[in-house]
N, C-alpha and C positions, 0 to 999 in steps of 0.2 A: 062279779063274784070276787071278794077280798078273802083274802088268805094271811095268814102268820105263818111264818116257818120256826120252827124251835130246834134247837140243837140236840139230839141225841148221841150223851157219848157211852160207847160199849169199852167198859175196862177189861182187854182181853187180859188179863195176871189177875191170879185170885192175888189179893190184898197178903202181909204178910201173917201167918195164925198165931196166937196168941205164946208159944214159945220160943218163934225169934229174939233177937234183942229190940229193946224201946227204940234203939237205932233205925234200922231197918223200917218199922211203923214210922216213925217220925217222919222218913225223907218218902215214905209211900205214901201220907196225906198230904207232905208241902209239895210235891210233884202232884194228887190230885190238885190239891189249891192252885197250882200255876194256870193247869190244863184246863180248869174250870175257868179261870180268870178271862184266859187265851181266846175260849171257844164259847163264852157268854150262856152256861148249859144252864138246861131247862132238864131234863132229863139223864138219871145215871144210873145207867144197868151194870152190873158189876156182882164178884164174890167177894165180900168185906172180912166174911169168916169172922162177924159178930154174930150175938147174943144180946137181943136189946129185951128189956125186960118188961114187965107192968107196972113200973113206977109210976105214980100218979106226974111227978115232975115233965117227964117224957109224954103224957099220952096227946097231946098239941101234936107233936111231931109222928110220934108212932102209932096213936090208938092204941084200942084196948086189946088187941087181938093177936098179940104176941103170943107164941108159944113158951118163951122163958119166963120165970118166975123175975130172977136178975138178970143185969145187966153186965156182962162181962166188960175189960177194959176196950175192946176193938169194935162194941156196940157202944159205948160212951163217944169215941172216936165219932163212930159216923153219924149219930144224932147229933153231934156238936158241929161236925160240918155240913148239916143240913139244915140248921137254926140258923147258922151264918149265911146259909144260903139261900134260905126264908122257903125251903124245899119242906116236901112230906116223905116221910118211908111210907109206899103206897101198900106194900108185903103183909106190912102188920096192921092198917085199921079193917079191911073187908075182912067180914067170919068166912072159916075157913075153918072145915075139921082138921083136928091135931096130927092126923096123916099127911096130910097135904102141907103142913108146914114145915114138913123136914126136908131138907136141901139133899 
């Protein structure tokens, strides 16, 4: 029997929200990028305390099944580090009544 192991990393800190400074976001994704680097992830569970939207540009990574209309800046954020990382946001392609998709 052959087996894969994949890296799950659990970000215990919700992500910074959208009225910290651009400071703070900045060194919270170049600290994800390191950690990602580090530990080869396949998997990232986490509070990002984005808003990713139904942009046609995003639905590759998101699907259609977003509850937002737009994309806020800390949902641009983590779809840009999930293209890089050739990852899905798995939250928003499965339907899911609009109940269900609030955090």
């Amino acid at each position: 029997m052959r087996g894969c192991w994949c890296n799950i990393i659990a970000v215990n800190e919700a992500a910074p929200n959208e009225e910290k400074s651009d400071n703070s976001n900045d060194s919270f994704y170049e600290e994800l990028e390191q950690i990602s680097i580090i530990f080869n992830m396949k998997i990232l569970l986490g509070d990002f305390n984005a808003k990713m939207g139904r942009e046609n540009i995003l639905k590759l990574t998101i699907g259609n099944e977003s509850l937002h209309q737009d994309s806020n800046d800390d949902g641009v954020r983590i779809v840009t580090f999930a293209t890089s990382k050739n990852v899905v946001v798995k939250s928003t392609i499965f339907l899911h009544l609009d109940i269900h998709k609030y955090a």
